[in-house]
C-alpha positions as CSV (number, residue, x, y, z in Angstrom):
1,X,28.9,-41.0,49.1
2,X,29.0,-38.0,51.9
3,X,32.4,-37.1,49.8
4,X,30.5,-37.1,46.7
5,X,26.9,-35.4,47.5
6,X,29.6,-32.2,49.2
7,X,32.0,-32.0,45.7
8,X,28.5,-31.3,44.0
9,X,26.9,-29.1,46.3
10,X,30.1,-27.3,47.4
11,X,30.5,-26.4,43.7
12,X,26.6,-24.8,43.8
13,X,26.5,-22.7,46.2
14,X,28.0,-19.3,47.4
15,X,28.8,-20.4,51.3
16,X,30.1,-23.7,50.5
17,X,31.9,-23.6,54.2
18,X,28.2,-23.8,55.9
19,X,27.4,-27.2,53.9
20,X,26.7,-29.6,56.4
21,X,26.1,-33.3,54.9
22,X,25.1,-36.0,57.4
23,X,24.7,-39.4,56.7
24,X,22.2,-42.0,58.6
25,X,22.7,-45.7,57.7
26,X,20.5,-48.1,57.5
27,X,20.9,-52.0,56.5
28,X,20.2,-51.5,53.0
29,X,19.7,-48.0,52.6
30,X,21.4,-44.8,53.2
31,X,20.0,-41.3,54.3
32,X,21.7,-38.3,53.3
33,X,20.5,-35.3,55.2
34,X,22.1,-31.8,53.4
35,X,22.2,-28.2,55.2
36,X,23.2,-25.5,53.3
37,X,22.6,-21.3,54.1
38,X,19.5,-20.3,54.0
39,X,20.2,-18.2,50.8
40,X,21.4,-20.9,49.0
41,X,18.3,-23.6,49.4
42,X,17.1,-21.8,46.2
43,X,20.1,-22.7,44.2
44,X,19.9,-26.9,45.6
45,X,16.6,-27.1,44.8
46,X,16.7,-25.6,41.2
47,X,13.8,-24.1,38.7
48,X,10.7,-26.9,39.5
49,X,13.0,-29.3,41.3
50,X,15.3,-30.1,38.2
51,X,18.6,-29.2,40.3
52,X,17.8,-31.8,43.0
53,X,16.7,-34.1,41.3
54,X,19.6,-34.3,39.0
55,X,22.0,-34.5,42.5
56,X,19.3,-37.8,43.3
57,X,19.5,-39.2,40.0
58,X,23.4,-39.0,40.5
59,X,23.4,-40.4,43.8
60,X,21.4,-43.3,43.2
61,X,23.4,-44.0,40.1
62,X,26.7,-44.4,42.4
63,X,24.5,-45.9,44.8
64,X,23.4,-49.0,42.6
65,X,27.0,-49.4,41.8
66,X,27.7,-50.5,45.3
67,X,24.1,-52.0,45.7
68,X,22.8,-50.0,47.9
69,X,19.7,-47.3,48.0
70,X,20.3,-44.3,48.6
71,X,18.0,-41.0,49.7
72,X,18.6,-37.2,49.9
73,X,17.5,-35.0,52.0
74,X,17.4,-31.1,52.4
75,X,17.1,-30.2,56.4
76,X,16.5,-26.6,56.7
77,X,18.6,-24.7,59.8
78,X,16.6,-21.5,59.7
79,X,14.0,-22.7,62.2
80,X,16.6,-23.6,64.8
81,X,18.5,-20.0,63.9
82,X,15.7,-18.2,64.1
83,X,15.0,-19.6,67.8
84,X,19.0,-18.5,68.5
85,X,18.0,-14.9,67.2
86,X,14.8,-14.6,69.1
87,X,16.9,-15.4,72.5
88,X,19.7,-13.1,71.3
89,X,17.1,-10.1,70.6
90,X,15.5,-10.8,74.2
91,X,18.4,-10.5,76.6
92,X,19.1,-7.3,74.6
């Protein structure tokens, strides 16, 4: 599944080296937490959602294949950069 949500996302964005996929299991169902750039959140999420959703209704298709559930999630890194930028600017 982690191979599968990065081949889509990879393929979206323009820093597909900063994608970082995690996957949390559970007994039944699977948590897939997604980081991408900061500039290219926009471009996962899509016009009113429809790009994300799309990327769900593809997941959970594969998903019930194997019989299991399946949930995605976007994290966003800019709060913890902006804390390494805020330290960076203070020793300066």
């Amino acid at each position: 599944m982690k191979e599968f949500v990065a081949y889509i996302v990879k393929n979206l964005v323009d820093h597909p080296d900063k994608v970082k996929i995690n996957e949390v299991g559970g007994t039944q169902t699977l948590i897939i937490e997604l980081g991408v750039e900061k500039s290219d959140i926009g471009k996962i999420i899509g016009k009113k959602g429809k790009t994300i959703n799309a990327i769900r209704t593809l997941l959970m298709s594969v998903a019930s294949r194997n019989g299991i559930r399946v949930n995605l999630e976007i994290i966003e890194d800019g709060k913890e950069d902006s804390k390494e930028e805020k330290e960076e600017s203070d020793s300066d």
